[in-house]
PDB file with SEQRES, HELIX, SHEET and CRYST1 records, atoms N, CA, C and O in Angstrom:
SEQRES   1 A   80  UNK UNK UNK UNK UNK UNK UNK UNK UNK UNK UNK UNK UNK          
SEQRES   2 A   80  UNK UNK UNK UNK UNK UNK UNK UNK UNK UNK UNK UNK UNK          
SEQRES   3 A   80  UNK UNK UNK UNK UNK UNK UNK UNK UNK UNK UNK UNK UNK          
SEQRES   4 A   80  UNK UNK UNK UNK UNK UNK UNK UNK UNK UNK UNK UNK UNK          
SEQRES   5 A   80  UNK UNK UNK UNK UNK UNK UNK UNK UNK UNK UNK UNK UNK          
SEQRES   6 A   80  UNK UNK UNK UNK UNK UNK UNK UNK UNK UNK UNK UNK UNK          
SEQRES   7 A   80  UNK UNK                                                      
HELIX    1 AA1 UNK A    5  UNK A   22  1                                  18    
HELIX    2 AA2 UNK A   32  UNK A   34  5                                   3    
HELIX    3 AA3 UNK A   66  UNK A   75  1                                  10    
SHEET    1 AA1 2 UNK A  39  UNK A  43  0                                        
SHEET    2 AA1 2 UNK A  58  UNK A  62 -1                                        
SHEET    1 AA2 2 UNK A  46  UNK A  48  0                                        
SHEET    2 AA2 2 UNK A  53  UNK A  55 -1                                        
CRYST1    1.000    1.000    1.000  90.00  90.00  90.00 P 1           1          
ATOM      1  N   UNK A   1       1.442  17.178  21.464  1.00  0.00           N  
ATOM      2  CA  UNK A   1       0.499  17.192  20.360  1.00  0.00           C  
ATOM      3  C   UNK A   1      -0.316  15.898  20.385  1.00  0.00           C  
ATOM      4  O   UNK A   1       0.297  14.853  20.601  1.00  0.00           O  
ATOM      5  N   UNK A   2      -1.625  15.863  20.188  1.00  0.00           N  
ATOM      6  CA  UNK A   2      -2.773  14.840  20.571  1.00  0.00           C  
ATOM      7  C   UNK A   2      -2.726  14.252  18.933  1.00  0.00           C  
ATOM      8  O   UNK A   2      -3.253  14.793  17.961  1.00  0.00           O  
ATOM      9  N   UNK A   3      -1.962  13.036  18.953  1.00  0.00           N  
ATOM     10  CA  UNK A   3      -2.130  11.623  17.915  1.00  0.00           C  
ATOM     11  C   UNK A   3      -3.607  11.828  17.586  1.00  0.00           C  
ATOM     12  O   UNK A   3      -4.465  12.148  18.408  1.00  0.00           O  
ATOM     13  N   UNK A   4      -3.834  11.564  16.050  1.00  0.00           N  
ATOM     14  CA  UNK A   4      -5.400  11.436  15.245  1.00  0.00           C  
ATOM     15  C   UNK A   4      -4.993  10.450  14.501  1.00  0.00           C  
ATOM     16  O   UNK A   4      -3.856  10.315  14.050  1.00  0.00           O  
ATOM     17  N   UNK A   5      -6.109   9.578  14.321  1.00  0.00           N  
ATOM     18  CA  UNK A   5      -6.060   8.149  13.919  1.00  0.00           C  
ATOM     19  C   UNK A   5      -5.950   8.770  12.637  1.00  0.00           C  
ATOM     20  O   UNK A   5      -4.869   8.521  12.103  1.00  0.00           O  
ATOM     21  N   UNK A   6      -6.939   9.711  11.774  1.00  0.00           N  
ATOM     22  CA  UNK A   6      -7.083  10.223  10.757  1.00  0.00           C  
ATOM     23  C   UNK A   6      -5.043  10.102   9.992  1.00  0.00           C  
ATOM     24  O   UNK A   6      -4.374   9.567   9.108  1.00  0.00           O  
ATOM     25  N   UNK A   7      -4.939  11.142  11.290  1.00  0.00           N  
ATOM     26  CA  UNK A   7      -3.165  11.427  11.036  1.00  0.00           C  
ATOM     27  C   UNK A   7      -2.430   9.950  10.557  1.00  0.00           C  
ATOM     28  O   UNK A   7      -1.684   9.671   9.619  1.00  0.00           O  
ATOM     29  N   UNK A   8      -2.969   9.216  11.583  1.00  0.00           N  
ATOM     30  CA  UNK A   8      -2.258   8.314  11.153  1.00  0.00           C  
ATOM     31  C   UNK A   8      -1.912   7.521   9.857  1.00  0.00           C  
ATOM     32  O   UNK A   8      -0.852   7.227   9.303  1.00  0.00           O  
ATOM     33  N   UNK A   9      -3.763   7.202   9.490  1.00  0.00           N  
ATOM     34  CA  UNK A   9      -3.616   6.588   8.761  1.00  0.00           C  
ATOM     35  C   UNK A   9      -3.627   7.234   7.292  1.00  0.00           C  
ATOM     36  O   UNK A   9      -3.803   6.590   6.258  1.00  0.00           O  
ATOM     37  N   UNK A  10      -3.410   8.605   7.374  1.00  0.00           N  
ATOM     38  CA  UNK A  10      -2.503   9.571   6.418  1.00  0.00           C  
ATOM     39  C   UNK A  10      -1.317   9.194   6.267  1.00  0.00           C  
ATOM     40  O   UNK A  10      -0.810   9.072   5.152  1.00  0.00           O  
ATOM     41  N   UNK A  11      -0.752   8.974   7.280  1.00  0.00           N  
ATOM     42  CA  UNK A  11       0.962   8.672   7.006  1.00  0.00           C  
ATOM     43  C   UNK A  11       1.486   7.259   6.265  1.00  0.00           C  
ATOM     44  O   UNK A  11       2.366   7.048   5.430  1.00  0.00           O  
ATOM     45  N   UNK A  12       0.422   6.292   7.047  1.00  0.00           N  
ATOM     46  CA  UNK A  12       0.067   5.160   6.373  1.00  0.00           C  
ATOM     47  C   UNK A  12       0.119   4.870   4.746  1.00  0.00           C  
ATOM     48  O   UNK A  12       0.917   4.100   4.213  1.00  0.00           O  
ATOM     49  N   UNK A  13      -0.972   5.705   4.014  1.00  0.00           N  
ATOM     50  CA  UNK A  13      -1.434   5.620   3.011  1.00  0.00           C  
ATOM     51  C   UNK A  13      -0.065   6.549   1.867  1.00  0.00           C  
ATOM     52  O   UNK A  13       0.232   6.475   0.675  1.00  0.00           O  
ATOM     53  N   UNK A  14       0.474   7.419   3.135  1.00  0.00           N  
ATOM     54  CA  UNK A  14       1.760   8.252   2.140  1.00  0.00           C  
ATOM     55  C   UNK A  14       2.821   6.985   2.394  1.00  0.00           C  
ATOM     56  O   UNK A  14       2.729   6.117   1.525  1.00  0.00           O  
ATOM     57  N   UNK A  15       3.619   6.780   3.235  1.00  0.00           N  
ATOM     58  CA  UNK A  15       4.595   5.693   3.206  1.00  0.00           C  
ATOM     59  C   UNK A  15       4.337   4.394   2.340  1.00  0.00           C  
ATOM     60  O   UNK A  15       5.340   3.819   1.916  1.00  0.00           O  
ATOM     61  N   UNK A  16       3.264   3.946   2.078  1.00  0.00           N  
ATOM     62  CA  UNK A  16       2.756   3.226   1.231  1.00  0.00           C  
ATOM     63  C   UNK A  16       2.834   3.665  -0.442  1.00  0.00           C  
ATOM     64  O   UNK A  16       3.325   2.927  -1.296  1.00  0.00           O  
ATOM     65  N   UNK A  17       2.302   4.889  -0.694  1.00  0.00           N  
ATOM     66  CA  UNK A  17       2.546   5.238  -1.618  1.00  0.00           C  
ATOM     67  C   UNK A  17       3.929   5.562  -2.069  1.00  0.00           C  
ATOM     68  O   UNK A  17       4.214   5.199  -3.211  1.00  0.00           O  
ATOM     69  N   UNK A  18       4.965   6.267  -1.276  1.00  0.00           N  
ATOM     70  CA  UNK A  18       6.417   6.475  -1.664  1.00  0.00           C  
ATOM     71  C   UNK A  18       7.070   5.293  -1.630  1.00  0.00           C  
ATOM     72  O   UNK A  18       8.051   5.364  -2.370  1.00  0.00           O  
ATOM     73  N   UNK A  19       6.925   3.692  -0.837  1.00  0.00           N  
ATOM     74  CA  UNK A  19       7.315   3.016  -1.336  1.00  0.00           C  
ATOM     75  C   UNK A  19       6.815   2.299  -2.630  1.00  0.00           C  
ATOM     76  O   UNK A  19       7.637   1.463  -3.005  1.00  0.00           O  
ATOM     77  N   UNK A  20       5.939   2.366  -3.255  1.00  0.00           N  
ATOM     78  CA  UNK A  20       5.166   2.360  -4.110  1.00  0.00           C  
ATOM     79  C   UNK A  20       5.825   2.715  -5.800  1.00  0.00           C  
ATOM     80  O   UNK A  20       5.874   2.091  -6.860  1.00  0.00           O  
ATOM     81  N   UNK A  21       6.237   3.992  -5.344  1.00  0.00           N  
ATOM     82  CA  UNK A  21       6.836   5.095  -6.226  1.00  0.00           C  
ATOM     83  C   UNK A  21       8.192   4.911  -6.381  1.00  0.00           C  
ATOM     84  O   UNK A  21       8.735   5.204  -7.446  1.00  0.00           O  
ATOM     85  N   UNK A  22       8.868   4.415  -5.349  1.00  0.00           N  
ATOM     86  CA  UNK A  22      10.380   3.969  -5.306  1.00  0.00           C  
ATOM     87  C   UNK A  22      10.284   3.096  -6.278  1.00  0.00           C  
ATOM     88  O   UNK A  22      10.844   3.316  -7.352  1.00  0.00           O  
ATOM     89  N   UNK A  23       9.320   1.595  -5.988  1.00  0.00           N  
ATOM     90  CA  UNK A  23       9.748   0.834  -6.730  1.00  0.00           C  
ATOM     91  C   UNK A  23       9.149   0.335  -8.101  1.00  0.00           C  
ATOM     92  O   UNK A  23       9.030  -0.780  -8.607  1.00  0.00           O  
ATOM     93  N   UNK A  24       8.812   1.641  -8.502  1.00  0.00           N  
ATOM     94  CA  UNK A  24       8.426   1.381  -9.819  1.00  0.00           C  
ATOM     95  C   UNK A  24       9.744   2.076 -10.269  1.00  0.00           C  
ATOM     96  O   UNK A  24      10.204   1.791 -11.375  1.00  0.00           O  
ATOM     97  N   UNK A  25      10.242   2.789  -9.631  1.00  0.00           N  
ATOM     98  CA  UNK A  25      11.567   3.557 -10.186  1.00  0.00           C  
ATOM     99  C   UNK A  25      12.557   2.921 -10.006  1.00  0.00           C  
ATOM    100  O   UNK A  25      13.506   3.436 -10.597  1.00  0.00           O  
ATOM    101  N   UNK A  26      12.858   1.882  -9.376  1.00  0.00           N  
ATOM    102  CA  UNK A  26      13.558   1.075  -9.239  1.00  0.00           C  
ATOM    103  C   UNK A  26      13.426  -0.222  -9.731  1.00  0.00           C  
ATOM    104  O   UNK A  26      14.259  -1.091  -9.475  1.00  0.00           O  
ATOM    105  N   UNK A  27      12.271  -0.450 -10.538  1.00  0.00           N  
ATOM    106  CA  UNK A  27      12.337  -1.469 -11.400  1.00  0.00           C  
ATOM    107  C   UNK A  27      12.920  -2.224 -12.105  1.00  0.00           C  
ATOM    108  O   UNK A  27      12.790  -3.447 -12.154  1.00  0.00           O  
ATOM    109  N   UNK A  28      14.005  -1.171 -13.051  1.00  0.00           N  
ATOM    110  CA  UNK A  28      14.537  -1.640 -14.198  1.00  0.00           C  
ATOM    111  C   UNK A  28      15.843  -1.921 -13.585  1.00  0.00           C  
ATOM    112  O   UNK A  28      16.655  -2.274 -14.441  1.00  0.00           O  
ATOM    113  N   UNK A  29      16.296  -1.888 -12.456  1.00  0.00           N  
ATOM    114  CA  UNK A  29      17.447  -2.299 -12.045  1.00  0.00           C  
ATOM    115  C   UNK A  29      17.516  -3.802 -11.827  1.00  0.00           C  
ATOM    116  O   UNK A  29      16.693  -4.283 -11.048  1.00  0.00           O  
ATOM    117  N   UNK A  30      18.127  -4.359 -12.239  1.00  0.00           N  
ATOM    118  CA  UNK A  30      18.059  -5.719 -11.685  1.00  0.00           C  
ATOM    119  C   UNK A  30      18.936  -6.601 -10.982  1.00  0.00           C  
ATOM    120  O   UNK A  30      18.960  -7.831 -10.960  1.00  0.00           O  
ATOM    121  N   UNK A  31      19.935  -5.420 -10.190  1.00  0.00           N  
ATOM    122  CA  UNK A  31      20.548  -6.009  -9.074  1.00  0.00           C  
ATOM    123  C   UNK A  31      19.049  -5.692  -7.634  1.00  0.00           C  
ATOM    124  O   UNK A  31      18.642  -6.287  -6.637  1.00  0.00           O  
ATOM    125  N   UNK A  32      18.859  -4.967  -8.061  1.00  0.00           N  
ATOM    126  CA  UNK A  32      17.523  -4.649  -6.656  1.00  0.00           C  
ATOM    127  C   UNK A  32      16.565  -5.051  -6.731  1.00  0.00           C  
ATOM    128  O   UNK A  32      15.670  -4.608  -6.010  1.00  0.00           O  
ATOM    129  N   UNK A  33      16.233  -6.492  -8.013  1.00  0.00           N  
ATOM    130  CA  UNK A  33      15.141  -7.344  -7.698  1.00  0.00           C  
ATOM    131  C   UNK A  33      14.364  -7.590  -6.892  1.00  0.00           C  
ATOM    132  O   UNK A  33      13.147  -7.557  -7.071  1.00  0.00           O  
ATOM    133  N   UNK A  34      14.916  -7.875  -5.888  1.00  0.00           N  
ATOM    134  CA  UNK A  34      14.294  -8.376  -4.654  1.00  0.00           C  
ATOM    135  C   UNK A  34      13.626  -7.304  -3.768  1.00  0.00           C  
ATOM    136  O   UNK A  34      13.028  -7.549  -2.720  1.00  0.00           O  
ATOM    137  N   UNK A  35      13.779  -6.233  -4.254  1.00  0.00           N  
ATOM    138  CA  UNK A  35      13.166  -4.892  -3.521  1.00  0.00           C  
ATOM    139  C   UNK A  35      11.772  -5.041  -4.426  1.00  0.00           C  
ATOM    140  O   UNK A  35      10.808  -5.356  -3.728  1.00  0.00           O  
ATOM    141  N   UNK A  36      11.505  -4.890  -5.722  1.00  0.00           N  
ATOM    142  CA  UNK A  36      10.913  -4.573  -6.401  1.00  0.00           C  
ATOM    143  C   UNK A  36       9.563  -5.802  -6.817  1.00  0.00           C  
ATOM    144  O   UNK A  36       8.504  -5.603  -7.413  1.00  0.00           O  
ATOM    145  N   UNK A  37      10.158  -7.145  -6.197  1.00  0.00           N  
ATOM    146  CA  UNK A  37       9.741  -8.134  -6.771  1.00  0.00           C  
ATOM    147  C   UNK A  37       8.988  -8.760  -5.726  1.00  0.00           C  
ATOM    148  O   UNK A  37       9.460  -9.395  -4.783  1.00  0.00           O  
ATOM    149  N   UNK A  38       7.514  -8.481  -6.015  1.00  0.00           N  
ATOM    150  CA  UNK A  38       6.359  -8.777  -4.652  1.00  0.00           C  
ATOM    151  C   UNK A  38       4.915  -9.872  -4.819  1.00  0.00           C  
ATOM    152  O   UNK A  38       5.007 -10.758  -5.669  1.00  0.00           O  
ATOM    153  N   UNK A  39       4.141  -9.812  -4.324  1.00  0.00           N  
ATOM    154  CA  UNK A  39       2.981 -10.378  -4.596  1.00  0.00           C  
ATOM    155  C   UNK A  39       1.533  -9.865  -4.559  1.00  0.00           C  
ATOM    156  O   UNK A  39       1.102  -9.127  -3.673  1.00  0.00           O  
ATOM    157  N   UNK A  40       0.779 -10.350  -5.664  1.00  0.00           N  
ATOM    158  CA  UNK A  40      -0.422  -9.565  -5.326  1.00  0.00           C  
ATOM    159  C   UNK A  40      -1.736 -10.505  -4.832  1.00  0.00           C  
ATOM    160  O   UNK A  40      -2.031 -11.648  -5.179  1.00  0.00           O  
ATOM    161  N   UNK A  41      -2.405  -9.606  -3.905  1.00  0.00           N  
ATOM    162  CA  UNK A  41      -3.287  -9.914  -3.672  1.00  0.00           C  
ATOM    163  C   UNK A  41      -4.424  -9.548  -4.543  1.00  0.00           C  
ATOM    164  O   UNK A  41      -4.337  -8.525  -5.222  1.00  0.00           O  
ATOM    165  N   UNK A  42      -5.766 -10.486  -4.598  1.00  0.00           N  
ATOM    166  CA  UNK A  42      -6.564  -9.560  -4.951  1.00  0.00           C  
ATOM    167  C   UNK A  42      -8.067 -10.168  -4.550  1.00  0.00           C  
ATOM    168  O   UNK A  42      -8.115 -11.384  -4.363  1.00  0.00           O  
ATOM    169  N   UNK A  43      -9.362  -9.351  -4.401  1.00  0.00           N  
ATOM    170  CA  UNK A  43     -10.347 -10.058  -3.618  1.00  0.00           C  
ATOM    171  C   UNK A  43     -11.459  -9.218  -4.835  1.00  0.00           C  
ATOM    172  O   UNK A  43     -11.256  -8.070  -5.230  1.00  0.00           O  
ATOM    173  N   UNK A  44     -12.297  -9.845  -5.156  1.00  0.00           N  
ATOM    174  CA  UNK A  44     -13.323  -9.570  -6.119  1.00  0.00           C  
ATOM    175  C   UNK A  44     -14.789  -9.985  -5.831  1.00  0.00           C  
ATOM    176  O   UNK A  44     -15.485 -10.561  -6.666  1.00  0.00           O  
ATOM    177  N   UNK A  45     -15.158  -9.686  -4.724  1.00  0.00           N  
ATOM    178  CA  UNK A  45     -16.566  -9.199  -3.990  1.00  0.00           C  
ATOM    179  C   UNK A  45     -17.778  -8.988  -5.054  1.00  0.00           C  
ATOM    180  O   UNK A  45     -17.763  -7.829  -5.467  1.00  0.00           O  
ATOM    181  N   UNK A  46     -19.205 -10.053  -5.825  1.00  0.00           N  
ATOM    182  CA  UNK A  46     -20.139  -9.491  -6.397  1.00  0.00           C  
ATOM    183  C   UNK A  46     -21.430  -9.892  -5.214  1.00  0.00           C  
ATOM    184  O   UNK A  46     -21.303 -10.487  -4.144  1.00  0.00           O  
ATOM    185  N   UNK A  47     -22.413  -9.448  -5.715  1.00  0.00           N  
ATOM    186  CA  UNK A  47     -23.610  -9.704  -5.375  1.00  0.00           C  
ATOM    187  C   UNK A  47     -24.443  -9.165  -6.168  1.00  0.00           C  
ATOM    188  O   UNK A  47     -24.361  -8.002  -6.562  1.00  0.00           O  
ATOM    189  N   UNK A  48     -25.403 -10.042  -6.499  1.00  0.00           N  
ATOM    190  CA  UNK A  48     -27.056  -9.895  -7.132  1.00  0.00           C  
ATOM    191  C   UNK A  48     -28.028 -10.317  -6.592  1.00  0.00           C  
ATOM    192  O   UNK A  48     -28.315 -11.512  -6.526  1.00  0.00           O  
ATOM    193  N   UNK A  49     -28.693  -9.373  -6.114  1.00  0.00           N  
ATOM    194  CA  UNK A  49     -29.525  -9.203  -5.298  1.00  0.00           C  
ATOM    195  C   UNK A  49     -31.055  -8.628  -5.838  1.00  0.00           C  
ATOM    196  O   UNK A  49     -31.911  -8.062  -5.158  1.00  0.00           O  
ATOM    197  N   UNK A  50     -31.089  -8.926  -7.101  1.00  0.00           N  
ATOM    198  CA  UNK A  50     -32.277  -8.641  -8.015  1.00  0.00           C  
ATOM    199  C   UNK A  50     -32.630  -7.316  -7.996  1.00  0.00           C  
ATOM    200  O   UNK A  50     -33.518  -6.912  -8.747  1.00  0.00           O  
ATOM    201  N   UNK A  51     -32.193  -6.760  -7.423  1.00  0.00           N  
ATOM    202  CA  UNK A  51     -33.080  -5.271  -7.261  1.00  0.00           C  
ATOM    203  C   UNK A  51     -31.343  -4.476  -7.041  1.00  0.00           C  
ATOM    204  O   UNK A  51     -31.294  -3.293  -7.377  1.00  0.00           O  
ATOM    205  N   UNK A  52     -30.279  -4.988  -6.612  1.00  0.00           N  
ATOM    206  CA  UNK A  52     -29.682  -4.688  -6.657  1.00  0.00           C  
ATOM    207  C   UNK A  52     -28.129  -5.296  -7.104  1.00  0.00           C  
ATOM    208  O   UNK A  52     -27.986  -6.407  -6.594  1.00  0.00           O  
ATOM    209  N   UNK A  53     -26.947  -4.887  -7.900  1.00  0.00           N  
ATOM    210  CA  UNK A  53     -26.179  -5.678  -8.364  1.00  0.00           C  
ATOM    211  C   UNK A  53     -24.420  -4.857  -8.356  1.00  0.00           C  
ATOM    212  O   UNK A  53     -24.195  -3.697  -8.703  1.00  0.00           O  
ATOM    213  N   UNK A  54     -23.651  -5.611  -7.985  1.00  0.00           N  
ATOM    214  CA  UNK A  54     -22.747  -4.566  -7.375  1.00  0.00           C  
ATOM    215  C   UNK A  54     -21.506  -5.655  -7.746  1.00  0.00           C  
ATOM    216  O   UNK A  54     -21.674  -6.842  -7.467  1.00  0.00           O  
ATOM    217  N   UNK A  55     -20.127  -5.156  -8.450  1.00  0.00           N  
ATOM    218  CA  UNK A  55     -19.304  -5.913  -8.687  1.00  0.00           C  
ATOM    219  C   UNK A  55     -17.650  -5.130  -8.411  1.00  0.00           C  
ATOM    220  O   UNK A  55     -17.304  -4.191  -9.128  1.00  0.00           O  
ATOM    221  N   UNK A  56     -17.217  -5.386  -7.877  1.00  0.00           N  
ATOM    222  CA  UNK A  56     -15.805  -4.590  -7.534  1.00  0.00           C  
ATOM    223  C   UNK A  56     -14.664  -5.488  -6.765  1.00  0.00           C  
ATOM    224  O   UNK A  56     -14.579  -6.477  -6.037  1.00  0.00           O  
ATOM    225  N   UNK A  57     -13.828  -4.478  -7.416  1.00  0.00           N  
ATOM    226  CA  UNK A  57     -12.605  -5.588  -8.023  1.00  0.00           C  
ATOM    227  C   UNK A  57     -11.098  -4.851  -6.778  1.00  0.00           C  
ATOM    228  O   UNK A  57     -10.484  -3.936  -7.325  1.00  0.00           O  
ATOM    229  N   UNK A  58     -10.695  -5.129  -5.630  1.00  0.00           N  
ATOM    230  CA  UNK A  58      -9.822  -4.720  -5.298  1.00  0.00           C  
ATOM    231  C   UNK A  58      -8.183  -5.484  -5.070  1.00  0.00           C  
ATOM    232  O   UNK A  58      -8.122  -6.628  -4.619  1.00  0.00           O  
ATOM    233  N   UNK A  59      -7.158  -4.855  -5.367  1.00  0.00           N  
ATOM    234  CA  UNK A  59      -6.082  -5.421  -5.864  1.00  0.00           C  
ATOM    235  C   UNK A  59      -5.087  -4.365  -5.203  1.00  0.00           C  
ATOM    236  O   UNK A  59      -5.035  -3.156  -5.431  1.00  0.00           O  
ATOM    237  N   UNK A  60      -3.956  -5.463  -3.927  1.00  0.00           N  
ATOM    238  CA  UNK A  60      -3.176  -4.869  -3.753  1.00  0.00           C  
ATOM    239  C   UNK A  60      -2.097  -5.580  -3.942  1.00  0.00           C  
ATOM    240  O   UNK A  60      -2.130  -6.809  -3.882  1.00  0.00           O  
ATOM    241  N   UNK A  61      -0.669  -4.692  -4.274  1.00  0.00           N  
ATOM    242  CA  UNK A  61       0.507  -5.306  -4.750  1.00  0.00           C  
ATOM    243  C   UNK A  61       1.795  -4.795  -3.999  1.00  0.00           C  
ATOM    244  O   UNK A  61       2.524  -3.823  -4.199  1.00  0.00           O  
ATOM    245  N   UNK A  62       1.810  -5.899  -2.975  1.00  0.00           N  
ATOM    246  CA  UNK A  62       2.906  -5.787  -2.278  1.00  0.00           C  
ATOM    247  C   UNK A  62       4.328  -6.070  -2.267  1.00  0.00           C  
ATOM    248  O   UNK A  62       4.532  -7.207  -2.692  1.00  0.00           O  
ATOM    249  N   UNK A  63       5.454  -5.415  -1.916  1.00  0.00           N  
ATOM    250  CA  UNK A  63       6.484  -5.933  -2.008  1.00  0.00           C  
ATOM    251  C   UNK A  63       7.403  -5.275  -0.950  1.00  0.00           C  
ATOM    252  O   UNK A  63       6.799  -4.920   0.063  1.00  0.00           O  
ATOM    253  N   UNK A  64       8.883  -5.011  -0.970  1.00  0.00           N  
ATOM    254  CA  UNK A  64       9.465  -4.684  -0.003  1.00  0.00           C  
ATOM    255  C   UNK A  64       9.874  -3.550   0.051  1.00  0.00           C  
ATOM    256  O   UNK A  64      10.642  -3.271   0.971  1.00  0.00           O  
ATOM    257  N   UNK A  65       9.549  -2.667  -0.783  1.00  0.00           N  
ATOM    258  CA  UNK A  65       9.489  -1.512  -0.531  1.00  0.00           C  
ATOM    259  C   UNK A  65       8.897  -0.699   0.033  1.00  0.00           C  
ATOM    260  O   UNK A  65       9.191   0.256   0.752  1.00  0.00           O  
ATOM    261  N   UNK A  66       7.428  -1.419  -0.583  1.00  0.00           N  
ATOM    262  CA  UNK A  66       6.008  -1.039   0.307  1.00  0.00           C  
ATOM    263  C   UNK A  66       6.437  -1.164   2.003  1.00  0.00           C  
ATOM    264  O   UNK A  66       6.439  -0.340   2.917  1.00  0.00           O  
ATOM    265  N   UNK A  67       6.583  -1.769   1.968  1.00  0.00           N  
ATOM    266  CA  UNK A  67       6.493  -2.597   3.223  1.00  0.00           C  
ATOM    267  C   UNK A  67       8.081  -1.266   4.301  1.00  0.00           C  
ATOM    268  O   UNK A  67       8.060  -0.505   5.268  1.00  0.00           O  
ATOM    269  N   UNK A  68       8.867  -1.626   3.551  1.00  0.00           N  
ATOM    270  CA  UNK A  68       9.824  -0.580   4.131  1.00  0.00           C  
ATOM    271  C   UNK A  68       9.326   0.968   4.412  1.00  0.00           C  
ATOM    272  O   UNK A  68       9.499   1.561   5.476  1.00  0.00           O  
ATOM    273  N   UNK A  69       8.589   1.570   3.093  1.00  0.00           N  
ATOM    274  CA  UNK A  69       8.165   2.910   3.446  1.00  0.00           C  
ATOM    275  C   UNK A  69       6.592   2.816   4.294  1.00  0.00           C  
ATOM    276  O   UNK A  69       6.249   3.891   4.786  1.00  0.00           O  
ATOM    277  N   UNK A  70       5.965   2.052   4.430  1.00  0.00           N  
ATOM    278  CA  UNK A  70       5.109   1.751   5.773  1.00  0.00           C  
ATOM    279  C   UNK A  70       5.750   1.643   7.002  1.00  0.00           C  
ATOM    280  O   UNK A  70       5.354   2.422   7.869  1.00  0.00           O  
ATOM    281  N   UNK A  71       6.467   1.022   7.235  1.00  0.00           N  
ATOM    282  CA  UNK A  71       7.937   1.359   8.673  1.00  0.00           C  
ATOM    283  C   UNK A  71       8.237   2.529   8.519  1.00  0.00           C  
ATOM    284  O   UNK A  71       7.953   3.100   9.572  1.00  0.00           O  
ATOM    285  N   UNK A  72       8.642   3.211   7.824  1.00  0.00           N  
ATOM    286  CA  UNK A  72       9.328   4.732   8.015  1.00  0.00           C  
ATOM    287  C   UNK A  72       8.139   5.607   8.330  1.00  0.00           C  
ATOM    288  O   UNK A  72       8.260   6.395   9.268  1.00  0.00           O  
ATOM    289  N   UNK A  73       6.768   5.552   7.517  1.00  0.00           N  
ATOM    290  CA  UNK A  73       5.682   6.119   7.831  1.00  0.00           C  
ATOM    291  C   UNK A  73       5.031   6.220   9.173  1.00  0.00           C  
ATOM    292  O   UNK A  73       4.420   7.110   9.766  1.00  0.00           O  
ATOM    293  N   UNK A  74       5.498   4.570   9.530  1.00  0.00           N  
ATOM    294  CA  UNK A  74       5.291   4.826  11.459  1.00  0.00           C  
ATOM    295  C   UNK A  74       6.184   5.557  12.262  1.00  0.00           C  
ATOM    296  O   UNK A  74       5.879   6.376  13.129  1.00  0.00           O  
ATOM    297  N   UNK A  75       7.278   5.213  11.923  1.00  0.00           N  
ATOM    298  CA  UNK A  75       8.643   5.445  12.446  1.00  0.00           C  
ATOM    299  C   UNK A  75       8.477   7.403  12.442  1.00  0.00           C  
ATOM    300  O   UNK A  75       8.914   8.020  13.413  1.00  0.00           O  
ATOM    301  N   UNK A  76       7.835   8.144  11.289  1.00  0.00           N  
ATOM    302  CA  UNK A  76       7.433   9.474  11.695  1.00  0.00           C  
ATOM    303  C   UNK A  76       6.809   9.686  11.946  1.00  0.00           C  
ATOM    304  O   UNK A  76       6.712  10.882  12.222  1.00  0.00           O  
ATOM    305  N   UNK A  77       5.475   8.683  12.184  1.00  0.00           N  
ATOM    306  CA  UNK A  77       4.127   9.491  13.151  1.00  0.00           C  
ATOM    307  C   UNK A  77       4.569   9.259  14.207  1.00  0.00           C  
ATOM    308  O   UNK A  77       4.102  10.068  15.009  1.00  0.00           O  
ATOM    309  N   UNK A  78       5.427   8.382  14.798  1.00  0.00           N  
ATOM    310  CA  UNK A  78       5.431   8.168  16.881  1.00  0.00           C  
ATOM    311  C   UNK A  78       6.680   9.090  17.303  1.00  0.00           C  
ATOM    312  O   UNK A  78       7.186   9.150  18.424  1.00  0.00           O  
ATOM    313  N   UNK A  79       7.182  10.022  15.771  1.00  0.00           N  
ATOM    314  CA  UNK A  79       8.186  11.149  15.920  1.00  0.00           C  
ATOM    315  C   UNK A  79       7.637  12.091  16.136  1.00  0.00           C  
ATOM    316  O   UNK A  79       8.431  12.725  16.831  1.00  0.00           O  
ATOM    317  N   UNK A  80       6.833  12.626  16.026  1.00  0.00           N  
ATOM    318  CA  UNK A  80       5.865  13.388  15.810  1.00  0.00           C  
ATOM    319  C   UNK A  80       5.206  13.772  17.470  1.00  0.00           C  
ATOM    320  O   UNK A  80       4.231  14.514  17.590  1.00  0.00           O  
TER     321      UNK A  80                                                      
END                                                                             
């Protein structure tokens, strides 16, 4: 079966999200802190350009869960 980047970075964006989802569900535990407990980035891009004016705000929040279900997400596309 012929690998698609598309595919890929589908699997990407799902392993990302289920670790994502883990650890909001795993939040309130607080022996698994350290799963749950990450850092955010964030980059806030404007320009005014008189004729044109554009302001957006992107914010990602990483931690080790993320990061774990991004490994598993590869770990089933090169299964695949």
């Amino acid at each position: 079966m012929k690998k698609s980047s598309f595919a890929f970075a589908l699997f990407v964006l799902l392993g990302l999200l289920a670790g994502s989802i883990v650890g909001q569900l795993l939040a309130a535990v607080p022996t698994l802190s350290f799963l749950t407990t990450g850092i955010v980035l964030e980059w806030h891009p404007k320009a005014d350009l008189h004729v044109l004016q554009f302001d957006i705000w992107f914010r990602f929040r990483l931690h080790l869960l993320n990061l774990l279900g991004l490994l598993f997400a590869i770990w089933m596309y090169r299964k695949l």
